[in-house]
Structure formats: C-alpha cells, structure tokens
N, C-alpha and C positions, 0 to 999 in steps of 0.2 A: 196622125202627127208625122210630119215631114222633113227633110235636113238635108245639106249637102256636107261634102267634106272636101276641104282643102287645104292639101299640104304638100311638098316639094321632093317629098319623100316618099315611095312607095309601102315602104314596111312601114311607116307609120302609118300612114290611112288604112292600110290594112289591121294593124294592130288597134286603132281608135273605131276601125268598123266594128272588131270582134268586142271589142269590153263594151260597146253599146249594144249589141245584141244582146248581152246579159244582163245589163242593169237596167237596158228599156227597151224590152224584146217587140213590142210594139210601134216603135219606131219606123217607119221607110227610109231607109237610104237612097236616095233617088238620082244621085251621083255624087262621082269622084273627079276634083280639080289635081293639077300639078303646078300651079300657078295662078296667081289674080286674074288673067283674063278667061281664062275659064271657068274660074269659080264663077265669077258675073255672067257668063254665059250658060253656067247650069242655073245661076238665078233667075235669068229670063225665061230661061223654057220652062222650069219648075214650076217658080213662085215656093221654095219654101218655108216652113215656119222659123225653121232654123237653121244657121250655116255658123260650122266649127271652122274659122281661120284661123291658118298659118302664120304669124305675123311677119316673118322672112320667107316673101316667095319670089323668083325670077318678073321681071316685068311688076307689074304691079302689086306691090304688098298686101297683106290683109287687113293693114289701117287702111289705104285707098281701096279696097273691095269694103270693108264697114261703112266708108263716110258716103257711099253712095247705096248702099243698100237699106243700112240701119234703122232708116223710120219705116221701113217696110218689114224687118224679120228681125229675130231673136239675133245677135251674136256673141258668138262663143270665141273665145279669141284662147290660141292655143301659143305657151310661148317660154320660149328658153331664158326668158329674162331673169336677172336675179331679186332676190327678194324685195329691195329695195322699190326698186322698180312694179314691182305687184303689190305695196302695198298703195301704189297710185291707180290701179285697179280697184283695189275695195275701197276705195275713200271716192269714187266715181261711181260705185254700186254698178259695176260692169262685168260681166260673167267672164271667167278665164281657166283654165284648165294647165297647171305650169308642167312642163316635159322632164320628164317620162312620167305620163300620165299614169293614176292610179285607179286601178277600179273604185275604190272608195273617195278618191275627189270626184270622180264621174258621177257616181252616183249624187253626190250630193247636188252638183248642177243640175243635174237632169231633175232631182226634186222642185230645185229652184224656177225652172223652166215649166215644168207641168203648172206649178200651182200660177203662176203667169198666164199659161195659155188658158188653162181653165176658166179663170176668170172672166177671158177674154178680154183681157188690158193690149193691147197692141202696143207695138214698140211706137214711140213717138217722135218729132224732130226735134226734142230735147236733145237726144243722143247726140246727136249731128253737135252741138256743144262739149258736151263730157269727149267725144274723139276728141274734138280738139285742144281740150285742154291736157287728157292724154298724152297726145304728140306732146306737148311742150314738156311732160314731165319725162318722158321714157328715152334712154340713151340713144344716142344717133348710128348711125347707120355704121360708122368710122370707127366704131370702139372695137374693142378687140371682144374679137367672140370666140371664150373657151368651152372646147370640148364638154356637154354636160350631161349623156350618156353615150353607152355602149350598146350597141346590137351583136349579142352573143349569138351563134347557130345554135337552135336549142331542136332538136327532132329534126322536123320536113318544114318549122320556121326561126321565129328571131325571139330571142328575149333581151326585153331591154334591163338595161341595170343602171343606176345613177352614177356616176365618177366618185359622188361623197359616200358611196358604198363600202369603193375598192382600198382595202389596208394598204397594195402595193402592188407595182406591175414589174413582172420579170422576164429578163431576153429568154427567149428558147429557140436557137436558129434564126428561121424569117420570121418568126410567129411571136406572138406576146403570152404570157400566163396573167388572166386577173385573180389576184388573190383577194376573197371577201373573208369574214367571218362567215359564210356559212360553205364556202368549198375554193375552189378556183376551176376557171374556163379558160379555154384557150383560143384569143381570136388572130384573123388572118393580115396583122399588122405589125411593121418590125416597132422596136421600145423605139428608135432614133426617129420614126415618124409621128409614134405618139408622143413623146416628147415635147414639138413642136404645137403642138394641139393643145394640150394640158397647160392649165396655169399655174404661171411657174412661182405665184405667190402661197399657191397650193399642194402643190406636189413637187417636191424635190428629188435632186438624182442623189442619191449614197455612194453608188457604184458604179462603175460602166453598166452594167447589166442591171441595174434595178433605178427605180422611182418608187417614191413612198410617199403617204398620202399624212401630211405634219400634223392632221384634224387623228391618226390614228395611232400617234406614237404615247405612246407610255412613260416610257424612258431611256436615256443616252447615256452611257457609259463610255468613259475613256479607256483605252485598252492601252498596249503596247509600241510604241515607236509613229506614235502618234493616231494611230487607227482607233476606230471604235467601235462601238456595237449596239443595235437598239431593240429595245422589247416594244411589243404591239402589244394594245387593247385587246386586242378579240381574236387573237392568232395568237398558239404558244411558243412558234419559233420565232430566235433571233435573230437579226440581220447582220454584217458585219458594215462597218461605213469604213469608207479608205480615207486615205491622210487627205488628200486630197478637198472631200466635202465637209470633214468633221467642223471647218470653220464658219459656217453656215448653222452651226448648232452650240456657237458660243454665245451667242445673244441672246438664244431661248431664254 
C-alpha cells in the first residue's frame, strides 16, 4: 500500500509521517509535497493509492490537487476547518483528517481506507461531483483564518497541542507561557503577536499580560475598585481582570 503526503508545513508532514508509521506500519510513504504542484507531481511519478492533502497550500490547493486526481486515488483531505464545515465532509462520505491530527482519528481512517482497498473498489468519477459540491459548501478563501494549534518544542521535536486545549496564555519577556490543565509550555512568541492570531470571539485579553480561553472560565467575581478576578475549570489558580476588560464579562 502506497500514499503521498502534502502539506505546506514541514513539522506536520513530519508529524503525519510518524503517527502513520504506527497505526499502519505497512504503509510506503513514497513522498513529501510542500504545495499542490508537487503533490501532483509525486502523483505522476508514483501513482499512489493514497494521497493525505493539505487543503491550504501555496499555488494550488488540495481541492485543485483532488479534483484532478480523485478518480484515480484515495483522498484524504487534511484540514483546519471548523466543525461546521466537516460536517459537509461526512454528509459527502469523503475521508478527512481535521488538525491536529489524532493518532486515534488516524487510525480510524486508515481502517476505513484498507477495507476500500481490499475490496478493490477503486475510487470513481463520482468524486469529481462530491468535490464540487464540497467547494460550494466549505468557507472561502477570504475568511479569517484563526490560530488552531500550537507547535510546542517538545525534546529534539514539536508537539502539537489544540488552542481549545489552553485555559490561558501568559507574557513572560519575548516568550509566551501555555497554560493547559495538564502543565504549561513555553513557546518562542510574544502574547502581542499571538494575540493577533487567536480568535477574538474565543479568547480574551483580562490583562496586559494575559488571554484566557472564555470555553475555560468557571467563574467572575467582582473585586475592588472595579477590578476582578476569575477561577478556571481545570487550573486551581486565580487570575486577576483589570478595570479595564471586566466589561466584556458583564453579558456573560
């Protein structure tokens, strides 16, 4: 069994190589794209059974690498989309893999793909349809696209972690602190850049120094001379909120 892999990101193709090694150690990887025209160009030399796309690549996307490959190979479409949006995947019965991929959504695909190949069903120019009605469902190009995880330095590589993970991110110098329920990391980005990245319908600022994640607050208490203070779900420390943000937390 054969595949390629395309994504615009190196630690991720790296990261999507290793968790296939485990869950389908039989596998060939037979290359690595950084963009649609390379992906289509490991498609020609190859011919594999299967190619894992990137749906945001430079140059040509991985809808325009599927809509020309697709009656010939499996695709796996790998994609930051929100929910929404993937539930127009499964209602197309179209394989996808949503970011940051799990070794346990992996493997489930990779189930789903065997018992296909097995058969020996070939992918058909049905597909070439379901893309397209795809495209009509899935957000445009123009929408704002938030932050939706993290590549932490974890050893000699990267761990990723989801954004809906982190209770809250804190200045420390140039660097950021992720605060999860299960520790905090510290990566090589100041809060005023992340900021920017992060959705601001998601993650609010409390303080100069801090963004807190509103899916992880507990509770808001009003404190003293307008300031306040908030307890987390799954951290036992408090936060303080300045006068400032507390007005953002009177509609809750």
């Amino acid at each position: 069994m054969t595949a390629i892999i395309a994504d615009d990101e190196k630690e991720l193709r790296d990261y999507l190589r290793s968790c296939l090694k485990q869950v389908w150690p039989e596998l060939q990887v037979l290359g690595e794209a950084e963009n649609g025209r390379q992906a289509l160009a490991l498609f020609e030399e190859f011919d594999p059974q299967v190619a894992f796309l990137d749906i945001r690549m430079p140059g040509l996307s991985g809808m325009d690498v599927a809509k020309k490959i697709g009656g010939e190979c499996w695709v796996v479409f790998v994609t930051a989309y929100d929910s929404y949006a993937v539930e127009a995947f499964e209602a197309r019965a179209l394989d996808y893999l949503l970011k940051p991929v799990t070794q346990n959504r992996l493997a489930e695909t990779v189930e789903r793909l065997k018992k296909r190949i097995s058969k020996d069903d070939p992918p058909t120019e049905q597909m070439q349809g379901m893309l397209k009605d795809l495209l009509a469902t899935l957000p445009k190009e123009d929408s704002p696209k938030y932050l939706r995880w993290l590549k932490i330095p974890h050893g000699s590589g990267v761990r990723l972690v989801s954004v809906e993970e982190v209770s809250y991110f804190q200045a420390k110098d140039k660097y950021t602190l992720v605060m999860t329920a299960q520790g905090e990391s510290l990566i090589r980005k100041s809060l005023k850049e992340l900021s920017q990245e992060l959705d601001p319908d998601l993650f609010w600022p409390v303080h100069r120094n801090c963004i807190v994640n509103v899916s992880a607050i507990s509770k808001v208490s009003k404190g003293f001379h307008g300031k306040g203070e908030i307890s987390l779900k799954n951290r036992s420390e408090s936060l303080p909120v300045s006068r400032n943000y507390m007005k953002q937390f009177r509609m809750m």
